[in-house]
N, C-alpha and C positions, 0 to 999 in steps of 0.2 A: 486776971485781966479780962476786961469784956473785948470782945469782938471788934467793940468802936475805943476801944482804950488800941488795942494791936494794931490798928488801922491810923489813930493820930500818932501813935510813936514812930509808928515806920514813915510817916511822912515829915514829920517831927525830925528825923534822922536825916531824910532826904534834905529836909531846908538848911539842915545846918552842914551838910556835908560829911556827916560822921557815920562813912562807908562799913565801919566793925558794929555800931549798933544799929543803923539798918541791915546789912546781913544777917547779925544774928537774930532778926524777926521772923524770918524765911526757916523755912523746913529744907533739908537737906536734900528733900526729892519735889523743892518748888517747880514749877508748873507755871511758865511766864511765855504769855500771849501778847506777842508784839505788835503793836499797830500797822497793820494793813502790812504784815508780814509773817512770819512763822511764828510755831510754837517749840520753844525751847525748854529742857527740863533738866533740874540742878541747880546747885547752888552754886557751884565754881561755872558755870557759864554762866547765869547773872549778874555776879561778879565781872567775868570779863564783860560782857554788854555795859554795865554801870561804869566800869575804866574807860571806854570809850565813848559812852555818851558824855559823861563828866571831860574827857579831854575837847570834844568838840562841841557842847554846852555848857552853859552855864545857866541852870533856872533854879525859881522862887517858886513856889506852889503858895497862890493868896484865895481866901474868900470859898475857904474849903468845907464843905457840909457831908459829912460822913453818917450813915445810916447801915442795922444790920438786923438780919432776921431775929427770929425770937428766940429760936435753939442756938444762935450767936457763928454758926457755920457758913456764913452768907454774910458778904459787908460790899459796899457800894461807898463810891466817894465823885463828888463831883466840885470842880475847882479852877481856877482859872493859874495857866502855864505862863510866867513872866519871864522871859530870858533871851539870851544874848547867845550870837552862833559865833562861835571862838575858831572851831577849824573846819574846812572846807569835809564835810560827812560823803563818803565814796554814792556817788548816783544822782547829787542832790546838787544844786545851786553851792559858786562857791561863795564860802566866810568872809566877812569882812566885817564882823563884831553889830552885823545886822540885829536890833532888838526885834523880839515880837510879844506878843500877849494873845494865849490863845487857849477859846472854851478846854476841856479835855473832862475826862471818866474813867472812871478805873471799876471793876466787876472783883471780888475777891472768895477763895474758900476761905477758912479757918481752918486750922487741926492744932489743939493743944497750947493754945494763946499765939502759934504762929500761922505765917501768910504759907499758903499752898498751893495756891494757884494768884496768879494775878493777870487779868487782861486787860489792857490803856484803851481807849479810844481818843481819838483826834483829828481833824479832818487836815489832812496833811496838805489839801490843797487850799487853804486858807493858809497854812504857815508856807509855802512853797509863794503863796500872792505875797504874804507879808514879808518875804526877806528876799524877794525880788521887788519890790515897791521901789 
């Protein structure tokens, strides 16, 4: 599997919600750089982050363009976030099934056809305007 085949599956997984074959994309010593927050490592604490984002989101990832280096260890994806805020997320503006649609990026390693590092970008203060609008 190339670098950009690992990169459409695992988001591949994300759209459809199938939490067992997204997981098993990830390396068991994943490396996940959270937007304008910490960097956490493992794969049962992705897991728990994906339990909680998924209880208090619900998104669509559309219009997605994935690219990766030549040695295939380096993959990049950029895509637009389509979703719906389900439950009030601790610090943030509460829930009230507010939609938004927003740019977002993602930086990735590879090791082994799986994700080893991953870090999101998104300008949180566009979705923080868009689900208080």
């Amino acid at each position: 599997m190339t670098a950009t085949d690992t990169i459409r599956a695992y988001y591949d997984a994300f759209n459809a919600q199938d939490m067992d074959a997204f997981l098993a994309l990830l390396t068991d010593d994943v490396v996940h750089d959270i937007n304008q927050g910490e960097r956490q490592v493992g794969k049962g604490v992705f897991a728990a982050f994906m339990e909680h984002m998924n209880r208090c989101y619900r998104e669509r990832l559309t219009d997605m363009v994935v690219m990766a280096s030549e040695d295939g260890t380096r993959a990049s994806a950029e895509f637009i976030v389509n979703g719906e805020y389900l439950a009030t997320d601790e610090g943030l503006p509460e829930a009230n099934g507010q939609t938004y649609r927003l740019p977002a990026g993602a930086f990735f390693e590879i090791r082994d056809g799986k994700v080893a590092r991953v870090t999101n970008y998104y300008s949180l203060t566009d979705w923080i305007a868009q689900v208080n609008g």
